[in-house]
C-alpha positions, 0 to 999 in steps of 0.5 A, a space after each residue: 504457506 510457502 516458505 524460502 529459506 537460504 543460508 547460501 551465498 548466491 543471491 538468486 536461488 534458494 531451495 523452498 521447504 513446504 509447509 501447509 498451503 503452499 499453492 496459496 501463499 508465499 512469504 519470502 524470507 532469506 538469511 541473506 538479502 535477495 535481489 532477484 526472485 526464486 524460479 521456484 515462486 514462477 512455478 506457483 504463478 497461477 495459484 498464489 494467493 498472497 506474496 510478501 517480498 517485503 525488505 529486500 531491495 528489488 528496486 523494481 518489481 519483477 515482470 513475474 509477479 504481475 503474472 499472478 493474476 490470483 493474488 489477493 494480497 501483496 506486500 512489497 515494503 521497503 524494497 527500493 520501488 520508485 515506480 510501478 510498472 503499468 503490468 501490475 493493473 493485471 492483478 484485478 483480484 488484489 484486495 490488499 497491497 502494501 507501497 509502505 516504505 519506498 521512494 515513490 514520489 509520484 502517484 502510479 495513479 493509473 496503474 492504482 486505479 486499475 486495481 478495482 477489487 483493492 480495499 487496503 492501501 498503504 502508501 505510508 513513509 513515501 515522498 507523495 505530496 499529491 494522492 488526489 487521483 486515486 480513484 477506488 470505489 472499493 477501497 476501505 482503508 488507506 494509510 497514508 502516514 509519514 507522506 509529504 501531503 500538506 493538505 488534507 486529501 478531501 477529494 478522495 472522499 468522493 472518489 474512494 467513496 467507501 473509505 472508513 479509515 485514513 491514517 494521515 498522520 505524521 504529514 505537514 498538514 498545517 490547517 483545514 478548510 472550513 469546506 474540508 471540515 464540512 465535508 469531513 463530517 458528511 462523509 462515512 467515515 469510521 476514523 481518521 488519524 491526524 496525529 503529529 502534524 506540524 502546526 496543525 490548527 484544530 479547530 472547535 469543529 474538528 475536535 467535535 468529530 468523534 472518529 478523527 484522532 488528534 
């Protein structure tokens, strides 16, 4: 693990201590927010593994994170991110990557899609109302918890055809679609979290699915 800590008051460099695995992984933390990376991370661009940049308000993502085409996870929670920039689709080994907690309102659907090899996805707490364009075969878990969505999201079934888990609580879904229902128990899903909805009509159908929380 690589590990930045800091105490000073510049917000743009930090001295790293090194502890086991430090080619592989990095977790960036500091006494002090950071709006900018550490040079010493663009050092170990072709050999991370995992970077979490969560809490700290980048706003945007650092051309130099989409150059660490080893990553396999990423976490960039509540860093102030509208947009993703279309560089990211170069990281095709990304298996795990957390959005949760920005202010993105559009889905960066093209840029998401790219990412082949992704198979945990976490857009929860972000202003989408439309997550219908998402398009990963290899994906097994998404969460997309305290969204905008007042639909259910039935196309995803088909185009994240591996999908077992949604977590679609906490939304404005008022009702389900016989169809979506129908389509619901069809699919290979091991559960989905409907909880605290607004005025969510559950139907005798719904409530018999055994993997759907309500």
């Amino acid at each position: 693990m690589f590990m930045c800590s800091s105490s000073a008051t510049t917000r743009s460099s930090c001295r790293p201590k090194r502890l086991r695995n430090s080619r592989t992984s990095a977790i960036c933390r500091w006494s002090i927010i950071i709006t900018l990376l550490p040079c010493e991370l663009h050092k170990l661009s072709k050999t991370l593994t995992f970077l979490n940049l969560s809490h700290n308000p980048l706003t945007c993502l650092s051309p130099n994170v989409c150059k660490m085409v080893n990553l396999q996870q990423l976490r960039l929670e509540d860093i102030g991110l509208s947009g993703l920039p279309d560089e990211l689709r170069n990281l095709v080994l990304l298996q795990k990557l957390s959005l949760k907690k920005n202010y993105l309102s559009e889905l960066p659907a093209q840029t998401l899609n790219a990412l082949s090899n992704l198979q945990w996805l976490s857009l929860a707490r972000n202003d989408l109302q439309n997550v219908n364009t998402l398009n990963l075969k290899n994906l097994k878990v998404l969460n997309l918890a305290e969204t905008k969505l007042t639909l259910f999201p039935i196309t995803l079934l088909s185009t994240c055809g591996s999908l077992k888990y949604i977590d679609i609580s906490q939304n404005q879904i008022s009702r389900m679609l016989p169809e979506h229902i129908a389509t619901l128990s069809s699919a290979n899903l091991s559960k989905v979290d409907f909880r605290r909805n607004v005025n969510i009509s559950i139907t005798n159908s719904l409530s018999l699915l055994e993997f759907v929380i309500l």
